[in-house]
C-alpha positions as CSV (number, residue, x, y, z in Angstrom):
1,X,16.3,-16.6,6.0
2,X,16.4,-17.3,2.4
3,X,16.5,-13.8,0.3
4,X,14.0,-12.7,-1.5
5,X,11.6,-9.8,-3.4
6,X,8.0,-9.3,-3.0
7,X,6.1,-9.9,-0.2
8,X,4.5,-13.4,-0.9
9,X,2.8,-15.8,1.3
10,X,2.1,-19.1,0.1
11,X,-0.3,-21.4,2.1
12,X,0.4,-24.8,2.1
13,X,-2.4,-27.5,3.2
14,X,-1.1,-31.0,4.6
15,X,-3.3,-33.1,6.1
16,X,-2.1,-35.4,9.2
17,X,-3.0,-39.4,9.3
18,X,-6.8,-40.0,10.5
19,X,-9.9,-38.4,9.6
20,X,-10.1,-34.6,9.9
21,X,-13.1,-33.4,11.1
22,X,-11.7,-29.3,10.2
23,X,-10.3,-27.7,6.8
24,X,-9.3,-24.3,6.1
25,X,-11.6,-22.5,3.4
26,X,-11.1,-19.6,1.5
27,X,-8.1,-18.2,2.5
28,X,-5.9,-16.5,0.4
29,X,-2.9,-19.0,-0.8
30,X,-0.1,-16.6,-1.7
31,X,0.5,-12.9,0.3
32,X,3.1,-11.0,-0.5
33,X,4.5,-8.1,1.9
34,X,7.0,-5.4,2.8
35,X,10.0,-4.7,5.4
36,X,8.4,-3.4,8.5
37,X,5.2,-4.2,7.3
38,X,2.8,-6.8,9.3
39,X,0.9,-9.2,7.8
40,X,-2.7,-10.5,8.2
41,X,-4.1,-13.6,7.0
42,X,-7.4,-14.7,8.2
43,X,-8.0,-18.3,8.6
44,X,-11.2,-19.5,7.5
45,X,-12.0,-22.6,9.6
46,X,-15.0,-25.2,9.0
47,X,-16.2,-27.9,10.3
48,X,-16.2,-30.9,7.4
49,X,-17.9,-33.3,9.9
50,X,-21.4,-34.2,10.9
51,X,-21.4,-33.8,14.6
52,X,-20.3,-30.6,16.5
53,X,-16.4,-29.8,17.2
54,X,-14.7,-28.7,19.6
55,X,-10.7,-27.3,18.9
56,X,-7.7,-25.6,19.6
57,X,-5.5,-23.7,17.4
58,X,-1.9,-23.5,18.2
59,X,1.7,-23.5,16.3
60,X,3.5,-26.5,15.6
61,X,6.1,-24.9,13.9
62,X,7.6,-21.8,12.5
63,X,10.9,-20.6,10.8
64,X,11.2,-16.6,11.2
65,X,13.6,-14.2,11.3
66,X,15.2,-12.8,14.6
67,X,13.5,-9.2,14.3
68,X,9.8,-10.8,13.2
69,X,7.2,-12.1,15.8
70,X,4.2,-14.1,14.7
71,X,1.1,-14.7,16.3
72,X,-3.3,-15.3,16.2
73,X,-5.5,-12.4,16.9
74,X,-9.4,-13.1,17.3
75,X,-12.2,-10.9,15.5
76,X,-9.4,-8.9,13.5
77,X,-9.3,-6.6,16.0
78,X,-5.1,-7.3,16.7
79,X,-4.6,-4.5,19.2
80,X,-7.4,-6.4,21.4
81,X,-7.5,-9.6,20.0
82,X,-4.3,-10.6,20.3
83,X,-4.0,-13.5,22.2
84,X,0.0,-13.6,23.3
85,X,-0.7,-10.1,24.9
86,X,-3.5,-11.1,26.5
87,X,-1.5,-13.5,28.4
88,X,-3.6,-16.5,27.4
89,X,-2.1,-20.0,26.3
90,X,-3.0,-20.4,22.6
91,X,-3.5,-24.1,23.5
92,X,-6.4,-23.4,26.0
93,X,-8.7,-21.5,23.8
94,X,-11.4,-23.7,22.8
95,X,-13.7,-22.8,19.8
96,X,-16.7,-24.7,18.7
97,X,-18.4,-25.4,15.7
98,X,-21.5,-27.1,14.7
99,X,-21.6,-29.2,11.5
100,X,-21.2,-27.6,8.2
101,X,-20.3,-24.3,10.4
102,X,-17.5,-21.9,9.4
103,X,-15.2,-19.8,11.7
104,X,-13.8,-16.2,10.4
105,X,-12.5,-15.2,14.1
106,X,-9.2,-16.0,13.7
107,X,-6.2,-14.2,11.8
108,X,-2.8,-14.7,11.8
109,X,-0.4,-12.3,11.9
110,X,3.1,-11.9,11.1
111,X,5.4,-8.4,11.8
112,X,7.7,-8.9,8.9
113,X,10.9,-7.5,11.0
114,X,14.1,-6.0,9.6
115,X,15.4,-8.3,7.0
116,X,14.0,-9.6,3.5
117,X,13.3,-13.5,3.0
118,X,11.3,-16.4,2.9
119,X,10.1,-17.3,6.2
120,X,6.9,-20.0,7.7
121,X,4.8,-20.8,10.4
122,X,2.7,-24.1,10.6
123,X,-0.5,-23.9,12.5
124,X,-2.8,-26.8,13.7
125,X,-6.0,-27.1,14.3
126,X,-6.7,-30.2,17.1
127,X,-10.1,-31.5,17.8
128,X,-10.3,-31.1,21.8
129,X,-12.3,-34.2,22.4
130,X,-10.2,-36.1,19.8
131,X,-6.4,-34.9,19.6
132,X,-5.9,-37.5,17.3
133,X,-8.2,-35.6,14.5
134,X,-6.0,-32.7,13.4
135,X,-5.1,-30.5,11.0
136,X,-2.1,-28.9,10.4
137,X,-1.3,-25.9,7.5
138,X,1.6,-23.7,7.1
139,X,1.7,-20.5,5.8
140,X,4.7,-19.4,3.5
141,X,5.2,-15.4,3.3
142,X,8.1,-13.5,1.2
143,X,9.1,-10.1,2.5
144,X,11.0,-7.8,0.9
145,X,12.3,-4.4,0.8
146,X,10.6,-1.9,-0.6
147,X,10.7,-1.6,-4.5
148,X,13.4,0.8,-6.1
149,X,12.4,4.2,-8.0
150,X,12.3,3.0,-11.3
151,X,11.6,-0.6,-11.0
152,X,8.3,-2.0,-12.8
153,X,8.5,-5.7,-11.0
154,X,10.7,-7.4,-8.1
155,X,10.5,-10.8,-7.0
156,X,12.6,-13.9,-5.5
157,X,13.2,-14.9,-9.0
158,X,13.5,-11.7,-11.3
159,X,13.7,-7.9,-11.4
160,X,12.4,-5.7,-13.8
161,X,12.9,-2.0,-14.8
162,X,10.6,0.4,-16.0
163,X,11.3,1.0,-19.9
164,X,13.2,3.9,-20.8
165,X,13.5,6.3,-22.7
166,X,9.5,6.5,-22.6
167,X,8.2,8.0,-25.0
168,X,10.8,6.2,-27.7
169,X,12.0,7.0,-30.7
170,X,14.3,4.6,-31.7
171,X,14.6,2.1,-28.9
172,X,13.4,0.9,-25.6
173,X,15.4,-0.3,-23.2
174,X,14.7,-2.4,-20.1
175,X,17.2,-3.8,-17.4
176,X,16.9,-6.4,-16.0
177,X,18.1,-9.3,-13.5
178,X,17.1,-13.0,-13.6
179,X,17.9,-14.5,-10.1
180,X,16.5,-18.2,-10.7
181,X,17.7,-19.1,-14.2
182,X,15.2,-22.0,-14.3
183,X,12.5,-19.4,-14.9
184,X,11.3,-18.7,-18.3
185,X,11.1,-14.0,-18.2
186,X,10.3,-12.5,-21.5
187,X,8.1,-9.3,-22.1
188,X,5.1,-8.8,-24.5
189,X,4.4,-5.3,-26.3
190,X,0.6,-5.5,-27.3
191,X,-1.1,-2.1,-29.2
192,X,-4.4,-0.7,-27.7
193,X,-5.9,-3.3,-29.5
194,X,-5.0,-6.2,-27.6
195,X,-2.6,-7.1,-30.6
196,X,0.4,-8.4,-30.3
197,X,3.4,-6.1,-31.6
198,X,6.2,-7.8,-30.1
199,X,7.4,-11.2,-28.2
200,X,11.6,-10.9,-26.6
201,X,12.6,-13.5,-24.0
202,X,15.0,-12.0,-21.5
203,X,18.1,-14.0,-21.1
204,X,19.2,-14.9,-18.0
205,X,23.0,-14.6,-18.9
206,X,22.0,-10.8,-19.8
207,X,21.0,-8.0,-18.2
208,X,19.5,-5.6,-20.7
209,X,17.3,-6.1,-23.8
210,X,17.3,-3.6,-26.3
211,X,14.0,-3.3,-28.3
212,X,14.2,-1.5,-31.6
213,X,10.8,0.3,-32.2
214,X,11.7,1.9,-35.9
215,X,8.7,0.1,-37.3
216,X,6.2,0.9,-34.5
217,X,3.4,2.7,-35.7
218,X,3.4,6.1,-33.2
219,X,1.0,5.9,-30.3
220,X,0.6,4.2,-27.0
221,X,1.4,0.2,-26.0
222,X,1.7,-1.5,-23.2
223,X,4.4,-4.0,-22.1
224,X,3.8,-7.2,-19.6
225,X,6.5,-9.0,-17.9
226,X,5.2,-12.8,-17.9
227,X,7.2,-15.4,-15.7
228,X,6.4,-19.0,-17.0
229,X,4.0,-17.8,-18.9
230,X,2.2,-15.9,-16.1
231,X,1.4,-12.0,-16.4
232,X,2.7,-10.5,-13.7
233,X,3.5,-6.7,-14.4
234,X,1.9,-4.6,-17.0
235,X,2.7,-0.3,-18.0
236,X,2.5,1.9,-20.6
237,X,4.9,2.5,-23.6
238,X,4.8,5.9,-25.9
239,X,6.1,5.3,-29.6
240,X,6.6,8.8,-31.0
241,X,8.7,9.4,-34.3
């Protein structure tokens, strides 16, 4: 497995050659999880066709770490539900669904093991009457280990610490590491106003940025971490003279 930070599953839809008579609806594109932690992702299935369906779901594929285990659980209820321990073939489960019809019975599940890192599992969906109308999906997650005591953000791409010292008098510090240099990192210090009181890029060749706050007003801000130009982490600074 790839290493990673935060525990982030992406869901990727790809659709296979033919008419699909089945989508996924509503379900959460990007998850991200812990080491040791297991992860549930429901799959919301619905019938796009006019006439009633009848389908399987099974995997077609998946790259996971040694220690992990994936597998579908029906109802959400995992410790009954799940259909490896039940000794039942994925493959002969048949669900059906009228037209327009949505399903919300099955999740999937992955124990996210020992180990941080990227892993995937592609599912599909097969039309019972019709294998050639299919479906296929794969879920990406990100595990990682748990954050460190005094870091604000952690990611695949770029790791963040809290500010310190907070309160500051003179300056605020922050350390930081950028893992994928072809992501734009910089932090934003806004007043309780919403206004904007400062803008620093953090350079990926660096690994701490300095912040003088001499002509800070005293009170309270707040500082964001945005990745290409996405907020992604926001706390509180104290400014005291």
């Amino acid at each position: 497995m790839k290493k990673p930070a935060y525990f982030v599953i992406s869901l990727f839809l790809s659709f296979a050659a033919g008419a699909q008579s089945l989508k996924i609806v509503a379900t959460e594109a990007t998850q991200r999880g812990l080491i040791g932690q297991e992860i549930r992702t429901p799959l919301i299935i619905k019938n796009i066709s006019g006439q009633p369906v009848y389908y399987r779901v099974s995997i077609a594929k998946e790259q996971i770490g040694s220690s992990q285990k994936s597998y579908l659980c029906i109802n959400n209820d995992c410790s009954n539900g799940n259909i490896a321990q039940r000794g039942i073939n994925v493959a002969d489960v048949i669900h059906k669904l009228a037209p327009g019809e949505v399903d919300k019975t099955i999740v999937a599940v992955l124990e996210t093991g020992l180990v941080q890192g990227v892993s995937s599992v592609t599912y599909q969906l097969t039309n019972a009457r019709n294998p050639a109308d299919y479906t296929r999906f794969e879920l990406q997650y990100e595990v990682v280990e748990p954050p460190k005591e005094g870091l604000l953000y952690s990611s695949i791409n770029v790791e963040l610490s809290d500010v310190y010292p907070n309160p500051a008098t003179e300056v605020a510090i922050f350390d930081y590491l950028i893992k994928d240099d072809s992501k734009e990192a910089k932090i934003i210090i806004h007043n309780v106003l919403g206004s904007v009181a400062g803008e620093y890029d953090l350079n990926p060749f660096e690994q701490q940025l300095k912040i003088p706050v001499d002509d800070f007003n005293p009170g309270v801000y707040f500082y964001s971490l945005y990745i290409d130009n996405e907020g992604v982490a926001t706390k509180k600074l104290v400014v005291r003279k």
